[in-house]
mmCIF file of the protein (N, C-alpha, C, O) and its ligand, coordinates in Angstrom:
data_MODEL
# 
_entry.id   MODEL 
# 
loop_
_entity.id 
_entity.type 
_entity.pdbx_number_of_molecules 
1 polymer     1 
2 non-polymer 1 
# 
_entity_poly.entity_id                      1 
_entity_poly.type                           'polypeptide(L)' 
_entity_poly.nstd_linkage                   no 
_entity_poly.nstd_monomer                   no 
_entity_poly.pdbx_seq_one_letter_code       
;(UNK)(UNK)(UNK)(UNK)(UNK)(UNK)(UNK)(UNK)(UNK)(UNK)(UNK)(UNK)(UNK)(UNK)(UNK)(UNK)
(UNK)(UNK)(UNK)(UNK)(UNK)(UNK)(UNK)(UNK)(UNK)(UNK)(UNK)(UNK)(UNK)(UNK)(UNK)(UNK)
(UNK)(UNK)(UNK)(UNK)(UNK)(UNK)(UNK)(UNK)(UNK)(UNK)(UNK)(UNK)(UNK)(UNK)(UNK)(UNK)
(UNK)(UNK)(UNK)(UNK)(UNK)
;
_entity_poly.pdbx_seq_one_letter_code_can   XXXXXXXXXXXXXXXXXXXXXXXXXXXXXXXXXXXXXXXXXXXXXXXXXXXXX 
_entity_poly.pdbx_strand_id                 A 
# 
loop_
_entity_poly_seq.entity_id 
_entity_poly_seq.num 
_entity_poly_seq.mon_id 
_entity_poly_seq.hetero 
1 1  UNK n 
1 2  UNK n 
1 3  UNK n 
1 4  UNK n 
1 5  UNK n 
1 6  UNK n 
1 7  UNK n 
1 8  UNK n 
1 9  UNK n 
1 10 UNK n 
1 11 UNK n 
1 12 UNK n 
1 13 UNK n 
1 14 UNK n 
1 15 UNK n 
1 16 UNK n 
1 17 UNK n 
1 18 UNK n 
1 19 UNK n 
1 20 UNK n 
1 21 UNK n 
1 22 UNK n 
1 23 UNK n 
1 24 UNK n 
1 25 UNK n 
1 26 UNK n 
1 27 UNK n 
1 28 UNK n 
1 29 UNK n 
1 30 UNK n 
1 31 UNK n 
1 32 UNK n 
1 33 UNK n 
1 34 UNK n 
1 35 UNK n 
1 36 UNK n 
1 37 UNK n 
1 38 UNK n 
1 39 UNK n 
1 40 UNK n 
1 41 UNK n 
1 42 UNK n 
1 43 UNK n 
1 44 UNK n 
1 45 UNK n 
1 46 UNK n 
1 47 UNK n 
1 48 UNK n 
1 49 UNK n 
1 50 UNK n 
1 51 UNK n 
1 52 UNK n 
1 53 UNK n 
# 
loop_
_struct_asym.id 
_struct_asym.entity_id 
A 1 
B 2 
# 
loop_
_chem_comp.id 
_chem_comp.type 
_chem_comp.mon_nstd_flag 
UNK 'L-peptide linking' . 
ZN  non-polymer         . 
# 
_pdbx_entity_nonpoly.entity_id   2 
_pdbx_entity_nonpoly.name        ? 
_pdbx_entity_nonpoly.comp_id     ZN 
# 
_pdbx_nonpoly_scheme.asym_id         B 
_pdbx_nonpoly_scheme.entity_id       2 
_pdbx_nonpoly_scheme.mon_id          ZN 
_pdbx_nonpoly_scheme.ndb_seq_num     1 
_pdbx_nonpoly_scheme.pdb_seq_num     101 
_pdbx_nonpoly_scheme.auth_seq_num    101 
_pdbx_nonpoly_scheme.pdb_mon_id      ZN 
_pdbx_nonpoly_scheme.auth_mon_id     ZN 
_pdbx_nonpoly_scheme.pdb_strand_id   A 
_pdbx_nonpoly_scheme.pdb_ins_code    . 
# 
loop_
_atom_site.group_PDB 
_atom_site.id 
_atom_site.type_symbol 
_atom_site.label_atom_id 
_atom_site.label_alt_id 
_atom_site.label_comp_id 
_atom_site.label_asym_id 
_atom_site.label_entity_id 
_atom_site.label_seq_id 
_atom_site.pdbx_PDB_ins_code 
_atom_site.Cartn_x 
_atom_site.Cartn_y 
_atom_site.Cartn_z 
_atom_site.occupancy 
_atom_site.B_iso_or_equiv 
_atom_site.pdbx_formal_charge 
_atom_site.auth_seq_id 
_atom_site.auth_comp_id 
_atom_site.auth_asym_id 
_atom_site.auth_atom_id 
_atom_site.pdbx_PDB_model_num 
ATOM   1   N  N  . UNK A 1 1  ? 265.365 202.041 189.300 1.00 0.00 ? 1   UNK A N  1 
ATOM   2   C  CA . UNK A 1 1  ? 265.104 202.535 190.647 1.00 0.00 ? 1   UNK A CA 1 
ATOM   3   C  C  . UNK A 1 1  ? 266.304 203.346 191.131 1.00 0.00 ? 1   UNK A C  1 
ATOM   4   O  O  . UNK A 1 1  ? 267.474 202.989 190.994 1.00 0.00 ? 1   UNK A O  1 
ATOM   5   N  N  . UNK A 1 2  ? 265.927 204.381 191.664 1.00 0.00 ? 2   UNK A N  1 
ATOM   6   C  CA . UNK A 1 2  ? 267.151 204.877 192.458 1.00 0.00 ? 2   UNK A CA 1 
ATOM   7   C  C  . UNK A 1 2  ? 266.892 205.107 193.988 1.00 0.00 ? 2   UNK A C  1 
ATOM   8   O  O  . UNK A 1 2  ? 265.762 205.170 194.474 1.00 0.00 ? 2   UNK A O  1 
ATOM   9   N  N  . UNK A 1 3  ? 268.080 205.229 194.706 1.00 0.00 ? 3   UNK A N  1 
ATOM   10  C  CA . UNK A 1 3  ? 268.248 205.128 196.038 1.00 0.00 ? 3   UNK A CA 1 
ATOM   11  C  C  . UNK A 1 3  ? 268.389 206.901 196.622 1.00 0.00 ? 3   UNK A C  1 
ATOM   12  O  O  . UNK A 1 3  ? 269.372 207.591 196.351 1.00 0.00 ? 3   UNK A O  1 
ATOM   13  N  N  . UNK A 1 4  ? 267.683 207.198 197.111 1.00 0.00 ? 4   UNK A N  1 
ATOM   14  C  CA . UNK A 1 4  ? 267.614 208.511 197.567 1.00 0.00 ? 4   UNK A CA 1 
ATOM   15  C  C  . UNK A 1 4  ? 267.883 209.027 198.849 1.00 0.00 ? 4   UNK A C  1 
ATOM   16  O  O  . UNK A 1 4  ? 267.332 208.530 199.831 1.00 0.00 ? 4   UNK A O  1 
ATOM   17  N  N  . UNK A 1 5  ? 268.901 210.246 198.979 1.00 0.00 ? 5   UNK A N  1 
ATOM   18  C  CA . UNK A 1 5  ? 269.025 210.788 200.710 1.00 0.00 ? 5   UNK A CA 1 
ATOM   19  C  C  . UNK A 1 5  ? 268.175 211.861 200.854 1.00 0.00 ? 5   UNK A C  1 
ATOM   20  O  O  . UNK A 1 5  ? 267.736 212.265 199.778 1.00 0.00 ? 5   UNK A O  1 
ATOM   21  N  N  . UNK A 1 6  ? 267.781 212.482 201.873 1.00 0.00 ? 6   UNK A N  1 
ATOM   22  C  CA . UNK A 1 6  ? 267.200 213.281 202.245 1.00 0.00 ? 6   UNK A CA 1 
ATOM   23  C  C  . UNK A 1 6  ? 267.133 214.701 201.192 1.00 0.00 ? 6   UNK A C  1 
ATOM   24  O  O  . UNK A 1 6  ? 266.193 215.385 200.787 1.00 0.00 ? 6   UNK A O  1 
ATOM   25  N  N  . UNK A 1 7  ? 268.553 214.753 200.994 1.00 0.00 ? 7   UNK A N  1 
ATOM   26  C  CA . UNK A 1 7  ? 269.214 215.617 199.768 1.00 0.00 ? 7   UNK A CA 1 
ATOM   27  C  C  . UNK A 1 7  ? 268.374 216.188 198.550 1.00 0.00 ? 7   UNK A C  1 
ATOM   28  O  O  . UNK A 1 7  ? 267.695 217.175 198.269 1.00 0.00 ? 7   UNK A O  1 
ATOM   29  N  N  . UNK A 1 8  ? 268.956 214.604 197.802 1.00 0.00 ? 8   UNK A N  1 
ATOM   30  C  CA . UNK A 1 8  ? 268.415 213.912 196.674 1.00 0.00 ? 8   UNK A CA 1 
ATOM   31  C  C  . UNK A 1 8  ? 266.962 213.594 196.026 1.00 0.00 ? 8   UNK A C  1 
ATOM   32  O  O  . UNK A 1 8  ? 266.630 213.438 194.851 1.00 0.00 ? 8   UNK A O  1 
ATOM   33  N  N  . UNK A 1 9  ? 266.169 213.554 197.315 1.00 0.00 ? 9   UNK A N  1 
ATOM   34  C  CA . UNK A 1 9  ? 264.805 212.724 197.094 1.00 0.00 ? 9   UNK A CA 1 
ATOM   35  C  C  . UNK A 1 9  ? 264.612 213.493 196.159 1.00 0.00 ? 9   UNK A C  1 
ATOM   36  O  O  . UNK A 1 9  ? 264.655 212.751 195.178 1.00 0.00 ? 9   UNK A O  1 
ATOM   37  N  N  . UNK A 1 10 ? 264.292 215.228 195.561 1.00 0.00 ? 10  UNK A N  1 
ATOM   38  C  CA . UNK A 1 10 ? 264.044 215.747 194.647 1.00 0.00 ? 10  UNK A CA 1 
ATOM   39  C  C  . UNK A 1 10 ? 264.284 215.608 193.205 1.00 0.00 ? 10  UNK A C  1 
ATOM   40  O  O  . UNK A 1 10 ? 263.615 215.841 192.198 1.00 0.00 ? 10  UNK A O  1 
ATOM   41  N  N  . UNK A 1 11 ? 265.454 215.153 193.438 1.00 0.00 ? 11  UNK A N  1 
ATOM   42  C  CA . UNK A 1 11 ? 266.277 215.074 192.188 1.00 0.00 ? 11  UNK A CA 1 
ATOM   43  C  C  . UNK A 1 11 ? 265.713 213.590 191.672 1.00 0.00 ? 11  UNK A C  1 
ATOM   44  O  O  . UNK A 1 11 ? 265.163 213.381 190.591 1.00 0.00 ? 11  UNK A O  1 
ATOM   45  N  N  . UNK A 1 12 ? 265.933 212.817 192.503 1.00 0.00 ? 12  UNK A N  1 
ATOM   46  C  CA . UNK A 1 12 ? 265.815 211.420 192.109 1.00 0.00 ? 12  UNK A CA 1 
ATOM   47  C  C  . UNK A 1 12 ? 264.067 211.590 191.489 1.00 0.00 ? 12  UNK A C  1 
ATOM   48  O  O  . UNK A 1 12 ? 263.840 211.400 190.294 1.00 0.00 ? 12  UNK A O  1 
ATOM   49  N  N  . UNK A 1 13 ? 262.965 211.956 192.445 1.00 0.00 ? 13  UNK A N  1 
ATOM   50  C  CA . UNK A 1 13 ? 261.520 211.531 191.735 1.00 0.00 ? 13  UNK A CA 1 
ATOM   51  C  C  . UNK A 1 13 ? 261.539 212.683 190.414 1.00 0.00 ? 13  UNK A C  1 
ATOM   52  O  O  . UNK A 1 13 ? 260.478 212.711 189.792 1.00 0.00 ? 13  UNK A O  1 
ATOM   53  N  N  . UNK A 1 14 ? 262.627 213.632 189.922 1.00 0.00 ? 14  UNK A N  1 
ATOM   54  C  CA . UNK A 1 14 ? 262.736 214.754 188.548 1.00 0.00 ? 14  UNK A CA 1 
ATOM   55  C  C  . UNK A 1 14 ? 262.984 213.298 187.590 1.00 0.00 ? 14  UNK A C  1 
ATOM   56  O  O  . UNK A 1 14 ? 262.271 212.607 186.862 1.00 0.00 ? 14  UNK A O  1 
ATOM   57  N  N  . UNK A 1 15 ? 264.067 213.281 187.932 1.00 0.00 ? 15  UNK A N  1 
ATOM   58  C  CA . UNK A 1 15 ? 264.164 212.038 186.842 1.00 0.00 ? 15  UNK A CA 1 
ATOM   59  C  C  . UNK A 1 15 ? 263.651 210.734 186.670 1.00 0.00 ? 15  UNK A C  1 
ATOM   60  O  O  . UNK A 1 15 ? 263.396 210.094 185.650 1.00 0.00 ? 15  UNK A O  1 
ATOM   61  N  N  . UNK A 1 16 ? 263.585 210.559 187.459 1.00 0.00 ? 16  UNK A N  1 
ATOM   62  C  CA . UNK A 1 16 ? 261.735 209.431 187.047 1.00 0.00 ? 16  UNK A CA 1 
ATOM   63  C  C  . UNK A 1 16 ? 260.510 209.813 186.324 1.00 0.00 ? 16  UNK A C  1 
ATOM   64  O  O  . UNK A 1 16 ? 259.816 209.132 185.570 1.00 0.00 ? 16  UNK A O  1 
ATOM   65  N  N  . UNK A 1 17 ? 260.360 211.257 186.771 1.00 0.00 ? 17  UNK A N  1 
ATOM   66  C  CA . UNK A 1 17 ? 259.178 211.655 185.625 1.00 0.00 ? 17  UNK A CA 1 
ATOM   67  C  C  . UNK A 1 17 ? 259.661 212.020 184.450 1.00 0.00 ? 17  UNK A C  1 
ATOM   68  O  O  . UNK A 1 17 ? 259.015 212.210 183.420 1.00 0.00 ? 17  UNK A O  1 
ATOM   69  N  N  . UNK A 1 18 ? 261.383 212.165 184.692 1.00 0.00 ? 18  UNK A N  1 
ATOM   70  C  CA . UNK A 1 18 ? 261.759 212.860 183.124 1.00 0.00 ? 18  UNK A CA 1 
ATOM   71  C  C  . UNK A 1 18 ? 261.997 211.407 182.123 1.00 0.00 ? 18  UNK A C  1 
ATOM   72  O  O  . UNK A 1 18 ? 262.276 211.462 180.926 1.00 0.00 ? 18  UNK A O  1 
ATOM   73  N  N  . UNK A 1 19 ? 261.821 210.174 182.885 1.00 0.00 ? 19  UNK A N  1 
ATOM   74  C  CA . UNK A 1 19 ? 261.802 209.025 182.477 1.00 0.00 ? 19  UNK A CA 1 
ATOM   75  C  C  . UNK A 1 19 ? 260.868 207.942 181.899 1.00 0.00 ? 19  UNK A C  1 
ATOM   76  O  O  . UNK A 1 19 ? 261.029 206.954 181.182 1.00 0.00 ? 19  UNK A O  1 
ATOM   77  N  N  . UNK A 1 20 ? 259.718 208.599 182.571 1.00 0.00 ? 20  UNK A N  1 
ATOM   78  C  CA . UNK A 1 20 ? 258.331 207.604 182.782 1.00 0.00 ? 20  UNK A CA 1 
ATOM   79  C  C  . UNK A 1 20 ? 257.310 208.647 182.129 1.00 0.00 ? 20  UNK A C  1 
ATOM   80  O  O  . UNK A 1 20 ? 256.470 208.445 181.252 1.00 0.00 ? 20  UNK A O  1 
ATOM   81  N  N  . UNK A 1 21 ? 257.655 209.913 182.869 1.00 0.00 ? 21  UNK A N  1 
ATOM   82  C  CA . UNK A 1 21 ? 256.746 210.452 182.490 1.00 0.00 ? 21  UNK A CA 1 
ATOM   83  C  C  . UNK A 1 21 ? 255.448 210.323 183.452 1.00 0.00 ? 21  UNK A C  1 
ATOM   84  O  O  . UNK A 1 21 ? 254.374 210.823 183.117 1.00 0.00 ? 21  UNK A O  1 
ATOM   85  N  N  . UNK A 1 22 ? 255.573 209.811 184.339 1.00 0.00 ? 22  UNK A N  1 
ATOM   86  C  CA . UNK A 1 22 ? 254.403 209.534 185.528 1.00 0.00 ? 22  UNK A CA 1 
ATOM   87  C  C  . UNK A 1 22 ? 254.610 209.828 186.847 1.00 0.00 ? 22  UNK A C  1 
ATOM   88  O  O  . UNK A 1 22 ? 255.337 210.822 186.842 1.00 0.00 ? 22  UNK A O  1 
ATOM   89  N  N  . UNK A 1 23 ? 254.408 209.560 187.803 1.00 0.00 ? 23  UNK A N  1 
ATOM   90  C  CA . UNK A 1 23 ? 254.654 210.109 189.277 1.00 0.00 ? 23  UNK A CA 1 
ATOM   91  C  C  . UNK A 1 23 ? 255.177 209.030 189.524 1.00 0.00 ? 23  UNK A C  1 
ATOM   92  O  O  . UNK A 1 23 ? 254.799 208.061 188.865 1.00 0.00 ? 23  UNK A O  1 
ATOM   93  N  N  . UNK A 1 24 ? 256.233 208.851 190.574 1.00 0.00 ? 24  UNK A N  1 
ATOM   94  C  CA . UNK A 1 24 ? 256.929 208.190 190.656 1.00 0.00 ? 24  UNK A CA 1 
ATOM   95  C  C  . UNK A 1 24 ? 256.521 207.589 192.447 1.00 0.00 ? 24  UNK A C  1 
ATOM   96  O  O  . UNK A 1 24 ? 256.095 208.326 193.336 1.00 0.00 ? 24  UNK A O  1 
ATOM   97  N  N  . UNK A 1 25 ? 256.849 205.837 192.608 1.00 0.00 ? 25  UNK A N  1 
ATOM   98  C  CA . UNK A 1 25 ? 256.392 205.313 193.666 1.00 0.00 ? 25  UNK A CA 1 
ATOM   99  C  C  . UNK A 1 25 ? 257.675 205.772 194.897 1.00 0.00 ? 25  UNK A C  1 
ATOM   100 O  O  . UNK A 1 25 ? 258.866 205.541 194.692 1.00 0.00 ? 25  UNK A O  1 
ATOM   101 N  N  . UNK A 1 26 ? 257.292 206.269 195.827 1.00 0.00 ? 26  UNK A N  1 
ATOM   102 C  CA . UNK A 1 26 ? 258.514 207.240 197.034 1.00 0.00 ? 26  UNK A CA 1 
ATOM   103 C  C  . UNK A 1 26 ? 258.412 205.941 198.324 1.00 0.00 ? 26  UNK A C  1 
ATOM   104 O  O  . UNK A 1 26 ? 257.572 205.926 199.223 1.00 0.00 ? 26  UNK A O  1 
ATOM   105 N  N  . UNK A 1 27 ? 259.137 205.260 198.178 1.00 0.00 ? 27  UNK A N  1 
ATOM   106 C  CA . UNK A 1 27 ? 258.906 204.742 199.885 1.00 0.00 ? 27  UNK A CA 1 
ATOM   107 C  C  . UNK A 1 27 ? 260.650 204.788 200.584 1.00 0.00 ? 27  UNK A C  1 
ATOM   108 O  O  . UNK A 1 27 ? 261.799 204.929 200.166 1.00 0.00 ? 27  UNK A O  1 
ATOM   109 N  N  . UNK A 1 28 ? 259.931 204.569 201.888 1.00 0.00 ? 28  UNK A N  1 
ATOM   110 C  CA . UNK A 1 28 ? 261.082 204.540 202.947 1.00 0.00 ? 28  UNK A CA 1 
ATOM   111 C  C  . UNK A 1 28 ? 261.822 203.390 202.676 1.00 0.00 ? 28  UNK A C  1 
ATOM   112 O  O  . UNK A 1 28 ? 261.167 202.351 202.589 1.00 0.00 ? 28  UNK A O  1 
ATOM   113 N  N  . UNK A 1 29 ? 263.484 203.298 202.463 1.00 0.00 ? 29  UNK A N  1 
ATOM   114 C  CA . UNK A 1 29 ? 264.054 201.968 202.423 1.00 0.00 ? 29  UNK A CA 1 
ATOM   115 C  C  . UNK A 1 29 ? 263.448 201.314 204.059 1.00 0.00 ? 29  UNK A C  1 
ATOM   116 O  O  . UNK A 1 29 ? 263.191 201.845 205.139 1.00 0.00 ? 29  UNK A O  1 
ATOM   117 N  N  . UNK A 1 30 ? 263.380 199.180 203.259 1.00 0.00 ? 30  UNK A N  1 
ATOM   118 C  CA . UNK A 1 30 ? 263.151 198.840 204.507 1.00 0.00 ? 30  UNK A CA 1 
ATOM   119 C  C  . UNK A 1 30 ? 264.222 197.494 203.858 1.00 0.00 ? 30  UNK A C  1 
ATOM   120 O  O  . UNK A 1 30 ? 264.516 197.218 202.695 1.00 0.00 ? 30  UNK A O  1 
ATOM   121 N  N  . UNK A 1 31 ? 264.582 196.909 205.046 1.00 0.00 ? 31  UNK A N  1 
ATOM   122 C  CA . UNK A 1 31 ? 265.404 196.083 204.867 1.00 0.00 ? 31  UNK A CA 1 
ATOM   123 C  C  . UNK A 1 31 ? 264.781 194.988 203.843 1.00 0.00 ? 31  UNK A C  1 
ATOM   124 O  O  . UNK A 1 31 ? 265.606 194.250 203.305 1.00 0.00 ? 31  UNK A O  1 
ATOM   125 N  N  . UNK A 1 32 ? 263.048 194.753 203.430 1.00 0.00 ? 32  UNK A N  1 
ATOM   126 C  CA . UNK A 1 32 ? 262.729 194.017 202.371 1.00 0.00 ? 32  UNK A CA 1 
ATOM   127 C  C  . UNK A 1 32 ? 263.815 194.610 200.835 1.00 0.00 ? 32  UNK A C  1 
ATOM   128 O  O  . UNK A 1 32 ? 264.625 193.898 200.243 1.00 0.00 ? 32  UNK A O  1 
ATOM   129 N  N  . UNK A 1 33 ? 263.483 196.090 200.508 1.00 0.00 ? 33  UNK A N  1 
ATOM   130 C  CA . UNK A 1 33 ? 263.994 196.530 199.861 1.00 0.00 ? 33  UNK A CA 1 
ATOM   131 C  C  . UNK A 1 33 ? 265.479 196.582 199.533 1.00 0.00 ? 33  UNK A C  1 
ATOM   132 O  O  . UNK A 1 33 ? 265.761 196.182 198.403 1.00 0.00 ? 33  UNK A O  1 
ATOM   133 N  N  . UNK A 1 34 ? 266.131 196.851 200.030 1.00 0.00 ? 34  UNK A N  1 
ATOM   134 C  CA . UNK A 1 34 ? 267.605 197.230 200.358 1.00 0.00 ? 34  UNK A CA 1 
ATOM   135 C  C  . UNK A 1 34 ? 268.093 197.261 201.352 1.00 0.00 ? 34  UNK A C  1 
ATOM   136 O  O  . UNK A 1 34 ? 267.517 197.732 202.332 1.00 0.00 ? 34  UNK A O  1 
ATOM   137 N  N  . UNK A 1 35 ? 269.552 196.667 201.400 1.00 0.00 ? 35  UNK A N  1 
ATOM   138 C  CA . UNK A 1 35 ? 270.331 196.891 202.825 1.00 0.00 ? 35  UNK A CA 1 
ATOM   139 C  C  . UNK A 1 35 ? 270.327 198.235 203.391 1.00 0.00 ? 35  UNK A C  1 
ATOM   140 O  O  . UNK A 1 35 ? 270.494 199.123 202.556 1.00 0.00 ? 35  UNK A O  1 
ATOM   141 N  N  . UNK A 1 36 ? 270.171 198.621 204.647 1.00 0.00 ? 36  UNK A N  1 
ATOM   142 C  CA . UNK A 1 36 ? 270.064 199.943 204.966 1.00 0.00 ? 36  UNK A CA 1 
ATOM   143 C  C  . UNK A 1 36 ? 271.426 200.695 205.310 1.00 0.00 ? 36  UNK A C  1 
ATOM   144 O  O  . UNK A 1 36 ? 271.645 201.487 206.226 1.00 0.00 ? 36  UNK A O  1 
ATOM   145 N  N  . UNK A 1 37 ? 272.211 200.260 204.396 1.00 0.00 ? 37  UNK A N  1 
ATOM   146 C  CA . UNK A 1 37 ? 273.563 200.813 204.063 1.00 0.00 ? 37  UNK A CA 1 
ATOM   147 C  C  . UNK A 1 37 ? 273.515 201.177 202.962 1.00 0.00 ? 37  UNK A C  1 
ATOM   148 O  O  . UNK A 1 37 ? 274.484 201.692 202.403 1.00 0.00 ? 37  UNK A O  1 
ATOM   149 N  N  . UNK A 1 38 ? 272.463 201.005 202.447 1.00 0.00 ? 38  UNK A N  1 
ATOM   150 C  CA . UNK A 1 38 ? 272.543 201.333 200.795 1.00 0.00 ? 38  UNK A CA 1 
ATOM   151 C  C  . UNK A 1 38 ? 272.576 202.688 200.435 1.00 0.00 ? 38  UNK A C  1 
ATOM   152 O  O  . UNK A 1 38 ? 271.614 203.321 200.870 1.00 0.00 ? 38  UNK A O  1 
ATOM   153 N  N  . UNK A 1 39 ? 273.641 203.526 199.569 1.00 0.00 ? 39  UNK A N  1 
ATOM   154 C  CA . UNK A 1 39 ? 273.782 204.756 199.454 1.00 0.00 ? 39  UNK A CA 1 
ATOM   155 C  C  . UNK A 1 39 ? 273.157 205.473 198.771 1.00 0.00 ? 39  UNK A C  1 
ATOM   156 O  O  . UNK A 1 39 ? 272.658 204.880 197.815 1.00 0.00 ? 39  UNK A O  1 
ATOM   157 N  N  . UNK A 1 40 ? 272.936 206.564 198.822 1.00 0.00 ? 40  UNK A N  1 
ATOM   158 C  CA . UNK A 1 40 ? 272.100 207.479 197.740 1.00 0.00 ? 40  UNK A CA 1 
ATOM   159 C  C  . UNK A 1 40 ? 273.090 207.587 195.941 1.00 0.00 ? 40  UNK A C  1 
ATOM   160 O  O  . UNK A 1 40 ? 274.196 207.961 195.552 1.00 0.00 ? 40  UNK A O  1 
ATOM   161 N  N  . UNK A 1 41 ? 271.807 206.985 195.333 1.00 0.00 ? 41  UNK A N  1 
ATOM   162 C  CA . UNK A 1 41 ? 272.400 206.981 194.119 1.00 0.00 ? 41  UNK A CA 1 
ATOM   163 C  C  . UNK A 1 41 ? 273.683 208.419 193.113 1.00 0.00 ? 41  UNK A C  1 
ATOM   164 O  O  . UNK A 1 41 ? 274.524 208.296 192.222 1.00 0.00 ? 41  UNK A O  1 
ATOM   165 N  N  . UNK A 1 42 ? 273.036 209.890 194.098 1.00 0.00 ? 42  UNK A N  1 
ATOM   166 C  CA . UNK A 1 42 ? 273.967 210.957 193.925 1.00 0.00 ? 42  UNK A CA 1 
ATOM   167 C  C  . UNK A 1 42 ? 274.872 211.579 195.067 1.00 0.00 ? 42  UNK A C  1 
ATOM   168 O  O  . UNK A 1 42 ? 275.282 212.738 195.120 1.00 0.00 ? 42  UNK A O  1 
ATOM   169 N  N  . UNK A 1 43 ? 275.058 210.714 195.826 1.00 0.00 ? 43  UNK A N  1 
ATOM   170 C  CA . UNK A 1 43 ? 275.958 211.448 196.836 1.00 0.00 ? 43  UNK A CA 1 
ATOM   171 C  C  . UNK A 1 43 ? 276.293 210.114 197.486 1.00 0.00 ? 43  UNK A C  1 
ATOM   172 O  O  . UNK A 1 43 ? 275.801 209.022 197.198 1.00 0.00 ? 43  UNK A O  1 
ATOM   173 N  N  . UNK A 1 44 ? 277.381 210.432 198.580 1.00 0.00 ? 44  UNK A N  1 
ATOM   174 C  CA . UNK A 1 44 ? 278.030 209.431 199.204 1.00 0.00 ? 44  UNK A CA 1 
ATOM   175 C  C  . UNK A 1 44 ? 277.305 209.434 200.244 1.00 0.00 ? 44  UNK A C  1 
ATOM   176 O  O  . UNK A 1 44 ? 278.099 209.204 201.156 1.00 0.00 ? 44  UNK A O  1 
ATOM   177 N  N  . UNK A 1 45 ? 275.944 209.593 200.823 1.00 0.00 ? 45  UNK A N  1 
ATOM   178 C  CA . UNK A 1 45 ? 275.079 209.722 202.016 1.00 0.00 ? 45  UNK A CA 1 
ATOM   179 C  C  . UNK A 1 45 ? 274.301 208.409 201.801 1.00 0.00 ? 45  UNK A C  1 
ATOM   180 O  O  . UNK A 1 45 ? 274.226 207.910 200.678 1.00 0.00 ? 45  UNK A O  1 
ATOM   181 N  N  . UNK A 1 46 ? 273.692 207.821 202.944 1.00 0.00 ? 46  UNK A N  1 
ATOM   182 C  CA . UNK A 1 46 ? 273.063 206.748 203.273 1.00 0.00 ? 46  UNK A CA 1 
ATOM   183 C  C  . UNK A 1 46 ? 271.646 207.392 202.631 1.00 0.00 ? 46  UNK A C  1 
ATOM   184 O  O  . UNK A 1 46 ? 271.195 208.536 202.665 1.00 0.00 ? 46  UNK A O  1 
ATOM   185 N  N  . UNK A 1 47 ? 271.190 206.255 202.083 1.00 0.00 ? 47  UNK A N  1 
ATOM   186 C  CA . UNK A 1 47 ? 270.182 206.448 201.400 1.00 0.00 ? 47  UNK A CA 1 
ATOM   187 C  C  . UNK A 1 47 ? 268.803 206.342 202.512 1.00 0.00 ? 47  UNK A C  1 
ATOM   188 O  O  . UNK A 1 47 ? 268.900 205.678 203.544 1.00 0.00 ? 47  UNK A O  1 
ATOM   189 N  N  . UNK A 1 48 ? 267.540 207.081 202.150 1.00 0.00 ? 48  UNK A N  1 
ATOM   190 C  CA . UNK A 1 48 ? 266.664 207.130 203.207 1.00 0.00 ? 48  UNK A CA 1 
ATOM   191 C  C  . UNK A 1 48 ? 265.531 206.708 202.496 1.00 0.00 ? 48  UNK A C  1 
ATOM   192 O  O  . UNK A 1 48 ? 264.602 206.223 203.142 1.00 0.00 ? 48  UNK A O  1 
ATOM   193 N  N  . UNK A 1 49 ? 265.435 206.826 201.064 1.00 0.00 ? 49  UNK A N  1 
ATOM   194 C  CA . UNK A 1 49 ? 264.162 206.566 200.006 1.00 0.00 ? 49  UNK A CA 1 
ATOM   195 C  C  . UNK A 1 49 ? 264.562 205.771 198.740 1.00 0.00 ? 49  UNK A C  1 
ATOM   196 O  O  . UNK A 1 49 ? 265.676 205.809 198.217 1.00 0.00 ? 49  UNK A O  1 
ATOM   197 N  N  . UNK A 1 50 ? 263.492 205.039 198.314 1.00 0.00 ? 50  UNK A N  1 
ATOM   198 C  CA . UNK A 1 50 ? 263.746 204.316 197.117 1.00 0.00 ? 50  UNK A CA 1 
ATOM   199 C  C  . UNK A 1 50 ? 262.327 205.243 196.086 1.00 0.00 ? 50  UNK A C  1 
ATOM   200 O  O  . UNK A 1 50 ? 261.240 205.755 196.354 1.00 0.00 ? 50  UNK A O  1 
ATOM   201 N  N  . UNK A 1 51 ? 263.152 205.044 194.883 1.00 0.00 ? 51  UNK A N  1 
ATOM   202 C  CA . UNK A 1 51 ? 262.069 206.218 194.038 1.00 0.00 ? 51  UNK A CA 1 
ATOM   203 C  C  . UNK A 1 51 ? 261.980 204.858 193.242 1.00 0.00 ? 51  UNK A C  1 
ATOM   204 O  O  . UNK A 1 51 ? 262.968 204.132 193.347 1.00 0.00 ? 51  UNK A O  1 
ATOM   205 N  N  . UNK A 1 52 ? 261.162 204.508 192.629 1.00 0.00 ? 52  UNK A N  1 
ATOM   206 C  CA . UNK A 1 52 ? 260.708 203.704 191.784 1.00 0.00 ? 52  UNK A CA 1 
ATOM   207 C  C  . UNK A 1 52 ? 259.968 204.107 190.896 1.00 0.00 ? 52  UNK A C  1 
ATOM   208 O  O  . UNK A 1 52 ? 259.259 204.973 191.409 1.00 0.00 ? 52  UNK A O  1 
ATOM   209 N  N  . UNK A 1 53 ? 259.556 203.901 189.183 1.00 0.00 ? 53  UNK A N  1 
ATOM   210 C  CA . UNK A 1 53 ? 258.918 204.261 188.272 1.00 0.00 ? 53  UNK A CA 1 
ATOM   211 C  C  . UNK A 1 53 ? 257.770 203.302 188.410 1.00 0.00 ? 53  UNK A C  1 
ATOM   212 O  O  . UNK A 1 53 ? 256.833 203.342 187.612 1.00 0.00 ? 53  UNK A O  1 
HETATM 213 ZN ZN . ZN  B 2 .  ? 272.171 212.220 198.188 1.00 0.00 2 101 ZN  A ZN 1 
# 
């Protein structure tokens, strides 16, 4: 899974399909998911999406 910013979200669901090979699941972090401090896996920005395979 990766943690995605507004930025990123692109990048992050590229490499999930370059991974899976499938469309990748996009949701809004919620505090079930991750602390909402949690950073974007490519940048030092607060993360806004979780990309999941
Ligand atoms: Zn980012």
């Amino acid at each position: 899974m990766y943690y995605a910013c507004d930025e990123h979200i692109e990048v992050a669901i590229d490499m999930i399909v370059d991974e899976v090979e499938l469309a990748p699941v996009v949701e809004k972090i919620n505090e079930e998911k991750a602390p909402l401090s949690t950073t974007c896996s490519f940048c030092e920005s607060v993360a806004i999406y979780t990309v999941d395979s």
